[in-house]
N, C-alpha and C positions, 0 to 999 in steps of 0.2 A: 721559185718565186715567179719564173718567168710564165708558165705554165697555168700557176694562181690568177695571174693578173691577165692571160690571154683569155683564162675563165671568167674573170668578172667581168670583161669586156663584153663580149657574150650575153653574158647575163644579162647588162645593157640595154643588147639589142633584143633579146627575148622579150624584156618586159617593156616594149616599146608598143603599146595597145592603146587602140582608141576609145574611150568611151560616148557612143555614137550620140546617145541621145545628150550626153550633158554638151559635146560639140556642137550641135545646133543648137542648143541653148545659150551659147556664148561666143564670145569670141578669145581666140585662142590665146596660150600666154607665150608673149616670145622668149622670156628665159627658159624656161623648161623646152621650149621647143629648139633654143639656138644649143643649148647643153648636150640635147637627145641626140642632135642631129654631130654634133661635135666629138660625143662618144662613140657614135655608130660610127665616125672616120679613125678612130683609134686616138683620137686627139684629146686624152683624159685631163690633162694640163689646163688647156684652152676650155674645158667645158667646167674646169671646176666655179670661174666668177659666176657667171649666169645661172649655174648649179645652185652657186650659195645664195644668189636673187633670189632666185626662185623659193629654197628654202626659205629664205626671211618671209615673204610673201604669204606662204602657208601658214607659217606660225604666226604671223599678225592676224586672217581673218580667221585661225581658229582660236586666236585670245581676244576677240571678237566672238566667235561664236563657235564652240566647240562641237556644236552637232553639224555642222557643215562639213558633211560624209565627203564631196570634190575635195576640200583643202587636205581633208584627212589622208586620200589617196594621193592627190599632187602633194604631198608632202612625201609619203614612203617613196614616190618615186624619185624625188627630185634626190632623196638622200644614197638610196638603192639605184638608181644610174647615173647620176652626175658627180656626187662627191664620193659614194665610193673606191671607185675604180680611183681614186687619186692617196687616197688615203694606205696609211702601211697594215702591217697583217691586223695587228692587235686592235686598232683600230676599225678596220673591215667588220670584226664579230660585230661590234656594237654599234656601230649603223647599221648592220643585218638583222639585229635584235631589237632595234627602235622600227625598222621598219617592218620588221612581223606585229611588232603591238602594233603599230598606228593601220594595218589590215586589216586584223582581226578584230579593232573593236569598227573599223567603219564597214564590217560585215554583221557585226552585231546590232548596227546601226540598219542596215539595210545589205540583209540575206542575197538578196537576188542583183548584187551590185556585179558583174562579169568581171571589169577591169581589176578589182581590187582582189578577188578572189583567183585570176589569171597570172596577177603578177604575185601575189602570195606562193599559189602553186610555182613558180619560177625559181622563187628565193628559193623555197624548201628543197626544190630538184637540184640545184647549183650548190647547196654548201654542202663544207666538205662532209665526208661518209662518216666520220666519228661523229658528230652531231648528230646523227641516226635521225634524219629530217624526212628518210624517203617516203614512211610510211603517211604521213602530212601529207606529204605531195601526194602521192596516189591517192587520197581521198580526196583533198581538194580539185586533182583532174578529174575523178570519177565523179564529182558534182557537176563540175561544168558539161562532163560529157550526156549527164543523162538530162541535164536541164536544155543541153541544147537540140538534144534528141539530133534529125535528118537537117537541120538550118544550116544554110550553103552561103548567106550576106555576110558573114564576119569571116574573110581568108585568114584571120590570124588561129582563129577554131583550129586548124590544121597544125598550129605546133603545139597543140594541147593531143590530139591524138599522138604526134611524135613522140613526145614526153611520155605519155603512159607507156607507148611501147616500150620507152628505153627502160621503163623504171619494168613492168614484165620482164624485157630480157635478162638485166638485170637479179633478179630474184632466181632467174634459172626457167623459166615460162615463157619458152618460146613461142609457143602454140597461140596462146594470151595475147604474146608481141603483136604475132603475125597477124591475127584476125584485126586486132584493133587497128595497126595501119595500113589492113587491108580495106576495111569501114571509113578508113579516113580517105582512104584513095579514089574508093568509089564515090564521096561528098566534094573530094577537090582532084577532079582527074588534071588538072594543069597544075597538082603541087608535083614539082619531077622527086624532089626529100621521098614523100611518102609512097609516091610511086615502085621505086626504086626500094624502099623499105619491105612493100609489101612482095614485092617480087621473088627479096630475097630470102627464096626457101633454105629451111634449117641454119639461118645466122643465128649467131648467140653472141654476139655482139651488136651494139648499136650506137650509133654518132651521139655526143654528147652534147653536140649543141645543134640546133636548127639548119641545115644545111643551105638554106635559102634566104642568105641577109637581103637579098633584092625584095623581097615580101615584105620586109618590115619596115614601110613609109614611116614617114612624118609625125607627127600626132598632134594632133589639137585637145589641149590642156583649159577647163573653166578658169578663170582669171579675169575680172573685168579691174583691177584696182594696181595701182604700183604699190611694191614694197612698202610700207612706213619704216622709218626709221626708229632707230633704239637713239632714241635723244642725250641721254644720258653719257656722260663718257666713263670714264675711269673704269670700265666694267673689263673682267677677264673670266676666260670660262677655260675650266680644266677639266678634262676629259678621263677617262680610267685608264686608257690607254696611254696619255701623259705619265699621269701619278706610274704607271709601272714599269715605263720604260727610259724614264727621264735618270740617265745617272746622276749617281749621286742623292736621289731623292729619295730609296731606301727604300721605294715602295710605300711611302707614307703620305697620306692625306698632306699636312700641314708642312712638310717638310718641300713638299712642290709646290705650294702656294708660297713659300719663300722663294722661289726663283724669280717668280713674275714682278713685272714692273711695277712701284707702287710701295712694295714689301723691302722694308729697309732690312738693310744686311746689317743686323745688330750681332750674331753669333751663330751658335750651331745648332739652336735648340726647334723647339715647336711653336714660339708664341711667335705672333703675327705682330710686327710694328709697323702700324700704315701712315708712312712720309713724314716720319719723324715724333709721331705719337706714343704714348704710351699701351701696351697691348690692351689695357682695359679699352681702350677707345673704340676697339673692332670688335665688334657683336658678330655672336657663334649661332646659328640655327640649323638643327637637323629634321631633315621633313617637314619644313613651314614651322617648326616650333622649336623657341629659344632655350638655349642650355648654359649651363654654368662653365664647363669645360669638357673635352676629350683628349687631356694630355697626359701621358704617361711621363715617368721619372721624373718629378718636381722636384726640383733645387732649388738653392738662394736667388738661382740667374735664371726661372723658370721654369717650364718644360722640357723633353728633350726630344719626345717622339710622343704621334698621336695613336688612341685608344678608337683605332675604327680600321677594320679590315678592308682593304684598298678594293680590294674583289666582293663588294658589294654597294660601292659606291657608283653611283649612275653619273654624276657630275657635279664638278663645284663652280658656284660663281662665286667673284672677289670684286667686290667695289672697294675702290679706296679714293671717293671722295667726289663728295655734287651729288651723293643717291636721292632716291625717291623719299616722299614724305610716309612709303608705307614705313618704313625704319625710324625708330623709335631709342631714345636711350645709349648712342652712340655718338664718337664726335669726329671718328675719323672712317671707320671701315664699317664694309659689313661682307660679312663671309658668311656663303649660303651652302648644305651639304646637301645631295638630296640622294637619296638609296635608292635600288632597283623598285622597279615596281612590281606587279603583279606578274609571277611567272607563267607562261605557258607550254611550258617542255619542262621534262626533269632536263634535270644536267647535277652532274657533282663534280668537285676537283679537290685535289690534296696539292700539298706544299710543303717541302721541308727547303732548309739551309743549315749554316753554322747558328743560326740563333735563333733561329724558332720553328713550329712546325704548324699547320694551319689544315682547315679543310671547311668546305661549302656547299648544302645541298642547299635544291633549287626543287617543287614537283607544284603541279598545280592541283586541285582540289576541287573536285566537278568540274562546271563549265565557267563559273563563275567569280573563284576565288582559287588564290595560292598564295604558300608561304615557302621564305628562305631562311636560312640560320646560318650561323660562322663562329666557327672557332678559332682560338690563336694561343699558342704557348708558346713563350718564348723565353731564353735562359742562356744568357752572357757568357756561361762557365766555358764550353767548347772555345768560342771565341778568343778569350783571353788569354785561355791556356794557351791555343798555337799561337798565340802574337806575346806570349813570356810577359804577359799584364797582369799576372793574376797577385802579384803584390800590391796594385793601385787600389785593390778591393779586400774589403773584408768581408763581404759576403757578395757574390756575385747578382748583377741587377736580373730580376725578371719576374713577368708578368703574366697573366692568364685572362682572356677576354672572351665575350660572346654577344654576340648580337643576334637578332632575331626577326621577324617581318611577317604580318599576315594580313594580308592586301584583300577585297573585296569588291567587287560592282555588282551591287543590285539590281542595277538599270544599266544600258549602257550609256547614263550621262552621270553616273554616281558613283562614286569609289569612297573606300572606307578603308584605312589604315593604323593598324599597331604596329608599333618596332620597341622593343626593348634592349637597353644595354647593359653589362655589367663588367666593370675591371676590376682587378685587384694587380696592384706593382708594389717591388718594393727594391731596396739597393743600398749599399753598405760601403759608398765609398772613401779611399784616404784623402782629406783633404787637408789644404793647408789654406784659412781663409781669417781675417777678423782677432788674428794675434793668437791663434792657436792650430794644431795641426793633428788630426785626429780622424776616426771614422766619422762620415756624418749618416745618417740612418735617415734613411726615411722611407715612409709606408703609404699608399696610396687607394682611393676606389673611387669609381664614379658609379654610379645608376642613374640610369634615366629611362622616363615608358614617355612613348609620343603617341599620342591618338590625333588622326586628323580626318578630314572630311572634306569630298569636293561634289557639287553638287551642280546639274543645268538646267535652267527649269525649259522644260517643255516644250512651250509658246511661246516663249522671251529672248531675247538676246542679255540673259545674266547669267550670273555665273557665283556661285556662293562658295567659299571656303572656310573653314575652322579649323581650330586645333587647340587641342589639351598639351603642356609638356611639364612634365614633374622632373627635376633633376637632384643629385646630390652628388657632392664632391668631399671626401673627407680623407685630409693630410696631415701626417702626424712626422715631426722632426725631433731628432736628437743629436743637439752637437755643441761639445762642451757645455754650457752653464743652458746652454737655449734648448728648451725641451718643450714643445707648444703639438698641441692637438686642437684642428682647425675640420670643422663639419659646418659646411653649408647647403642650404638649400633650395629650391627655389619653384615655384608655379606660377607658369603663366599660361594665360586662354586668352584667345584673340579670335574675331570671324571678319575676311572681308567678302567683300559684293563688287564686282564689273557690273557697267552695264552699258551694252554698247548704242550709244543712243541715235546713230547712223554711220554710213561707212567713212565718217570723216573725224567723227565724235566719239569718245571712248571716258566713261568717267567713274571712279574707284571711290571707293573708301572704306575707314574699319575702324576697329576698337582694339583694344586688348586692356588686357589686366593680371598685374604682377603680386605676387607675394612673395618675400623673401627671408632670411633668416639664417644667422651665423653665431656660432656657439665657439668659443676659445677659451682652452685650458691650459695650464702648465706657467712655465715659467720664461721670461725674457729677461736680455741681457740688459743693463741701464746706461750701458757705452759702447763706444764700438769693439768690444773684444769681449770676447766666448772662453776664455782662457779660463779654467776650473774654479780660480780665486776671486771672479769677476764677479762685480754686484750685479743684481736682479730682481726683477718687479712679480709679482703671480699673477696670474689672468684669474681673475674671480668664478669663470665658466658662466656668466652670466649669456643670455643669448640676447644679438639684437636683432631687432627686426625692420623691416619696410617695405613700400606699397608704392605699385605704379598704377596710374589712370592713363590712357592714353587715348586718343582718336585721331582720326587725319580724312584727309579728302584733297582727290587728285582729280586736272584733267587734260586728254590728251587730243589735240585737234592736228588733223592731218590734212594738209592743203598739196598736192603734188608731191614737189622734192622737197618738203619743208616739214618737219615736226615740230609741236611747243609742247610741252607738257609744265602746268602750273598746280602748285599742291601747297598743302597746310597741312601742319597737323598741333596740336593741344598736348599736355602734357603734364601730369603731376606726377615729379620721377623720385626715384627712392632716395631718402635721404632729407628731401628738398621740402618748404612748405609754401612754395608759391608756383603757382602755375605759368607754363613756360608757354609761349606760340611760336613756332617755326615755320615760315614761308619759305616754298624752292620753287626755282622755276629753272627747265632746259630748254634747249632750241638746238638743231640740228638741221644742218640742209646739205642736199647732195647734188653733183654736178659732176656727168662722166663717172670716170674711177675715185672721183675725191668727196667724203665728207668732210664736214664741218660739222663740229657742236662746240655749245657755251652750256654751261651747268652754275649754279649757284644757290646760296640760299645760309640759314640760320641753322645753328645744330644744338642742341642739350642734353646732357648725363647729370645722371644723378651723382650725388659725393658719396655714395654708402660704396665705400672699399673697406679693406681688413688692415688691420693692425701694420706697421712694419715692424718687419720681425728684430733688424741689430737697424738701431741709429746709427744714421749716417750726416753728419753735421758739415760735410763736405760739399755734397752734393742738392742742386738745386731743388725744392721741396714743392709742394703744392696741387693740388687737384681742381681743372679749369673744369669750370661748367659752362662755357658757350664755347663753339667756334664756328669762325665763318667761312664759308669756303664759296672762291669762284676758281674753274676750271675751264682751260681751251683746249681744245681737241683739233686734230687736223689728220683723217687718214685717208691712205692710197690703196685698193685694193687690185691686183693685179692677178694675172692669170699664174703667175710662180709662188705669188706670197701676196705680205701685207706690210704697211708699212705706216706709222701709227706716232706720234709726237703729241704730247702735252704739255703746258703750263699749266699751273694753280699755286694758289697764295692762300693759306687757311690764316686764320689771326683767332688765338687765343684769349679767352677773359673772364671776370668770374672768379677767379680762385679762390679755392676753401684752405684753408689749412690741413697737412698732411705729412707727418714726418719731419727731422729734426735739422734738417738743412736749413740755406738763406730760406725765405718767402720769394715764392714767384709771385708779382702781379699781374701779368702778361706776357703770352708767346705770340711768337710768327713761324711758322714753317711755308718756304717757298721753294721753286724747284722747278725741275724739267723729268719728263719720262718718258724717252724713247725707245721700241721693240721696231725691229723687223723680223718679220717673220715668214720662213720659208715651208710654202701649205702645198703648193702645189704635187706632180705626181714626180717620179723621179728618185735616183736611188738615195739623195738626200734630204733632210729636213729637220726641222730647226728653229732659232730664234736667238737673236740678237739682244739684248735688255741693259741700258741704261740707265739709271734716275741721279738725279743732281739735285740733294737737297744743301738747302742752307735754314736752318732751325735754331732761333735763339731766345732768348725770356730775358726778360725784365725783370730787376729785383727791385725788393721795397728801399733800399738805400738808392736806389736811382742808375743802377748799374744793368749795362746788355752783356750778357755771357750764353756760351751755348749752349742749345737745350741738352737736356743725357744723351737724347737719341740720335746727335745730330751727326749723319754719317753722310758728310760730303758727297763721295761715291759709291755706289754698289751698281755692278757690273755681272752679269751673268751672259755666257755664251755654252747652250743647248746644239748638238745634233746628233743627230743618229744615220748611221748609213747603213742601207739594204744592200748585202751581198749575195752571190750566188750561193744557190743549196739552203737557201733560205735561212742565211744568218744574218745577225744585224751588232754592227758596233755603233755602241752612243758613249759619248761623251762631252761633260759639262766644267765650267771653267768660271767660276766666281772671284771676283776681288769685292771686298768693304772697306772704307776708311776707318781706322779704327774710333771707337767709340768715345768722345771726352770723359774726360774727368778731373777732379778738382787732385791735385799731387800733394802728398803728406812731405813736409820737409823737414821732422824730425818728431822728436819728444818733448812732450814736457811732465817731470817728474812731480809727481802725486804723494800727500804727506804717507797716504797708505804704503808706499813704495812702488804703485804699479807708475805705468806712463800714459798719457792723455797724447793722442797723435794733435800734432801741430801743421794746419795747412796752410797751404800757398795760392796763389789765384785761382780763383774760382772759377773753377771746368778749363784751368787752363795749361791741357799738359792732355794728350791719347794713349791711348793702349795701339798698342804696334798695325797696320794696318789686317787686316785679316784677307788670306789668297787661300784656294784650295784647285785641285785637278781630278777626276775621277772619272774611273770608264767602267762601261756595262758591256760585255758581250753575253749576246744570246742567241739560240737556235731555237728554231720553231721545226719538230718533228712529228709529219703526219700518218698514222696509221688509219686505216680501216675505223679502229675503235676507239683510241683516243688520240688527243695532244699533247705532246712532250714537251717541255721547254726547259731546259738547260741554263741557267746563266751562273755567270761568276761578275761579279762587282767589286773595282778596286776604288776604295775611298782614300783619298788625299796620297796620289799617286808618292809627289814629289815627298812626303813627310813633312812639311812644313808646320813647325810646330807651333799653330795658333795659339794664343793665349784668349782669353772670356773676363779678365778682372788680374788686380794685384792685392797683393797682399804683403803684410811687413809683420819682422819680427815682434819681439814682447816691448822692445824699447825706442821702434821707428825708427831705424837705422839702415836695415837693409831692406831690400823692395826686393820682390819675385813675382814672376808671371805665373798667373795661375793658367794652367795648358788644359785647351779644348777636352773633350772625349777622346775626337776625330785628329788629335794632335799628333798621330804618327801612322803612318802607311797602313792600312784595314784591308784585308780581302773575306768579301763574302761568296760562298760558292752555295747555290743550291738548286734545285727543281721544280717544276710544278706540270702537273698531269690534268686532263679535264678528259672526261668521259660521262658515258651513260649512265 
């Protein structure tokens, strides 16, 4: 490891190049240059704040204007020498791979750009040998060396001769070596490197890195503008390298976005509960277009794990609360997915474990397009067997997935994208739930095709996006008397438009349009017990339908250290026959290491949810269609980490009728959300995660009781430690309050003979609080040709045998906890290879 990171240092300083002419064109940026200057002393820690300035900076003027080829390069840079070098292995790839795309296309932009094409050649020379980069690199040297033919004004030209030599000796072409840094020596007789290179006759080795850090000044970076700020708070971004390495999160998409602060610790499963909401409330979108679900194993208590291979995810955002008015149909969250883009190298990798087995090609396709695909099989039997489970199940759970991608730029300000998915799960297990205890069956698929489009015009500072997304979800249950077949589905098309109307002014807006549609057959229970003898109602299989209208408009003024962003948007949402207006507006201001932001505004959903499957006459009922949310933010960002506190107060209103509880006429959810998080360089890192809600509703008899979801605490503590030999121990530590609920305090007997459960105050009595412990170790092994990675993952160390729900005998007598999945010690052991 030590070795890796003396190499990325390096790296650093190699790609420390001025571009002369945009330097007289501007005046320089001092983040990027206090970063550069900070990693060239070895000081990766210290150079990460100003790294990540710098970053934000680039990504503002190119969502401002994406053909601005400077932001494109001071972006791969700022990522490629300031935040890499701080970041851990797994990590490393994928800022190495965001900064080859954002080179490659700002050479597609402009061919004859030196610096972008210089530091590109650099990346390629620098990663490891299994990536099989070299051949990249020695074309990309061989461009710059013929374009710059005998030119003696750029001293840095001289570590592009170095570099070709090495990559000649290398290949076994000494001859090649020698002549080229003999060319080099006679264009810079005061480089003593290539001097000294060329000298030496019949070497077959050659220095790996630039021998001359004194050559490699300062650099002046185009930057006339400060950072703007992301106004908004509640926002979190998870990275691939998270979702893989984070224990306990299984390598699952949604199962890491339950860590993060924000994400109420309801259970073990996959759905998303944002600060005491119900999961409907958080809207799902992959690739800019909306989907119905990606969860595998539905059960009564939801999801369990999600239907999206972690190794093709580029990155998720998570708002949970104060978003933009581009979000539409939601009242609490919005969770954004977005998949690799357009590849430019093959790469393939394979994966097996105890539960499933996976694999990922990646190749490009001309100059212009490429596609990726993923598979996933996975099958509980092994599992179970070695942990003596396999009596829990009557048929063991498992699932078969694919995904797909084939990416496009016509232009290089135009990209065109399809990604296709398709699941099939299914799982057979012994339950005891609803006064009977039996297998429950159930069968699962999703499909969905995403067509999207981004477009910049020409001569303008805009920017055009669309997207097509069809989705379907179809779930089919059997358990005791409840036998329901549930197929929905869903279209929607949206386009928006930026338009940057100066460097202070930024102003949005869009449309979209929904069509939906859900079909149910079979039969449900007409009380709360599924017990064989129980009555039941049929579902006609009639399908219902409904329609979104939606539009909005946003705008964003940037004054110094100050951001506003004020937005609308309209609304005819499904279900509903009155059109809804939502007003938000944020603010944000910085000062030093500290921001501030305020977020607020109006929210609305439509009421078109699905049936519930067993009445529940205990539990509080109803579906809000407003809520309001204001949010305070307050963060520190530091050369070690981050450190990050909220308040917000949503209030619910609106309620439709839904399901056979009291009536809500009003909620409150209020709270606190505190992360620290440790980003800097260093053999640890990690994150701290509190949230403090307090969530309650109103009922129609005049009564405050807690909402379902109202989980006091939920606490997450994340880290991982880099060891020598390049291993890494992570482990993560969650507590939840357990979940309210309304407690059954006996029976009452029924002329038919069965029993009618008899309750007690309302939501007033929890399920045990919910802890769990789990560690990841892993190794990262590098050959020549590929990478190894080895881990074993222990889930719920201590065995602590969580409970998800209760349940009672046939006569409401006795009570038992119905126990998690994850309710007793799990070890996963497996591998994963990447190669050529």
């Amino acid at each position: 490891m030590r070795s890796a990171r003396r190499s990325l240092a390096v790296l650093a300083l190699l790609c420390s190049v001025p571009s002369l002419a945009a330097a007289q064109a501007a005046a320089p940026n001092p983040d990027l240059q206090e970063c550069v200057g900070l990693a060239e002393r070895g000081q990766a820690a210290a150079a990460l704040p100003p790294g990540r300035r710098a970053e934000a900076l680039f990504r503002a003027r190119l969502a401002r204007q994406p053909r601005d080829v400077e932001a494109i390069v001071g972006l791969a840079r700022a990522l490629s020498q300031c935040v890499l070098p701080s970041a851990d292995f797994a990590t490393q790839g994928e800022l190495s791979a965001q900064a080859i795309e954002l080179l490659e296309t700002a050479l597609e932009l402009d061919t004859n750009h030196w610096v972008a094409r210089f530091v590109l050649a650099s990346i390629h020379f620098r990663s490891p040998a299994f990536l099989g980069r070299a051949p990249r690199a020695a074309r990309e040297l061989d461009v710059l060396l013929q374009h710059s033919g005998d030119a003696t004004a750029n001293p840095r030209l001289a570590r592009a001769f170095e570099m070709r030599g090495v990559l000649w000796s290398r290949a076994g072409r000494a001859d090649s070596a020698r002549a080229v840094w003999a060319r080099g020596a006679r264009l810079f007789p005061s480089d003593g490197a290539l001097r000294a290179l060329a000298d030496s006759a019949g070497a077959t080795t050659a220095p790996v890195a630039p021998s001359s850090a004194a050559a490699l000044n300062a650099v002046r970076v185009v930057a006339t503008a400060s950072a703007p700020l992301l106004a908004t708070p509640s926002v979190r971004t998870v990275g691939r390298a998270q979702v893989l390495m984070a224990a306990g999160a299984g390598a699952d998409v949604l199962q890491a976005v339950q860590l993060q602060p924000g994400a109420t610790r309801v259970g073990e499963g996959s759905d998303v509960y944002t600060r005491g909401g119900d999961p409907a409330e958080t809207s799902l979108s992959l690739d800019g277009g909306r989907v119905l679900s990606i969860a595998r194993f539905e059960g009564l208590g939801g999801g369990m794990f999600g239907a999206l291979e972690p190794f093709v995810v580029r990155g998720v955002r998570y708002s949970s609360g104060g978003f933009s008015a581009r979000h539409g149909n939601a009242l609490s969250g919005v969770l954004e997915i977005e998949t690799d883009g357009r590849p430019r190298e093959r790469q393939l990798r394979a994966g097996a474990s105890l539960v499933q087995a996976s694999g990922t090609a990646r190749a490009p396709i001309g100059r212009r397009a490429g596609a990726w695909a993923s598979a996933r099989v996975s099958h509980t039997g092994a599992l179970l067997a070695t942990h003596g489970r396999t009596r829990e199940f009557d048929g063991a759970p498992h699932s078969e997935e694919a995904i797909a991608s084939f990416v496009a730029s016509p232009s290089p300000t135009s990209e065109l994208r399809a990604t296709a998915l398709v699941e099939r799960d299914e799982a057979r297990r012994i339950v005891g739930a609803h006064g009977w205890t039996g297998p429950f069956h159930s069968a699962g698929g999703t499909r969905a095709l995403l067509v999207s489009s981004r477009w910049v015009a020409p001569r303008a500072p805009v920017l055009v996006r669309a997207s097509v997304a069809g989705s379907r979800r179809d779930n089919a249950w059997d358990f005791g008397v409840l036998a329901r077949d549930r197929d929905e589905g869903s279209l929607v098309a949206r386009a928006d438009v930026e338009w940057t109307a100066s460097t202070a002014l930024t102003v949005r807006g869009g449309a979209e349009e929904g069509a939906f549609a859900r079909t149910e057959r079979g039969t449900l229970p007409t009380t709360a017990s599924v017990a064989p003898t129980s009555p039941t109602r049929g579902l006609g299989g009639a399908t219902s339908r409904a329609r979104h209208h939606g539009g909005w408009a946003e705008a964003e003024w940037t004054q110094g250290a100050a951001t506003l962003t004020a937005g609308v948007r309209a609304d005819r949402l499904p279900g509903e026959s009155r059109t809804t207006l939502d007003p938000r507006v944020a603010v944000a201001a910085r000062r030093g290491a500290w921001t501030g932001r305020v977020s607020g505004g109006v929210f609305h959903q439509g009421r078109w949810r699905a049936t519930p499957t067993v009445p529940d006459a205990g539990t509080p009922s109803g579906i809000p269609g407003t809520a309001r949310h204001l949010v305070v933010g307050l963060e520190r960002e530091a050369p070690t980490g981050t450190l990050r506190v909220e308040g917000y107060h949503k209030a619910y209103a609106d309620y439709a009728a839904h399901g056979d509880g009291p009536r809500i006429t009003s909620g409150t959810s209020r709270g606190l959300d505190l992360i620290a998080q440790r980003t800097g360089s260093g053999r640890v890192t990690g994150w701290l995660a509190w949230s403090l809600l307090d969530a309650t509703v109103r009922l129609a008899d005049g009564t405050r009781v807690r909402a379902p979801f109202d989980v006091t605490h939920s606490v997450t503590a994340s880290a991982t430690v880099a060891l020598p030999r390049e291993w890494s121990v992570g482990s993560t530590v969650r507590y939840g309050t357990g979940t309210p609920l309304t407690p059954v305090v006996g029976g009452t007997a029924l002329a038919d003979g069965r029993f009618a459960p008899a309750y007690g105050a309302t939501m007033g009595d929890r399920l045990p609080a919910h802890a769990r412990a789990d560690l990841r170790v892993m190794r990262f092994v590098r050959t020549p040709s590929v990478l190894l990675t080895p881990f074993v993952e222990v889930l719920n160390v201590a065995g602590r045998a969580n409970a998800t729900a209760v349940t009672y005998d046939a006569r409401y007598r006795t009570r038992t906890l119905v126990p998690s999945f994850f309710a007793q010690r799990t070890v996963v052991a497996g591998a994963e290879v990447q190669f050529r």
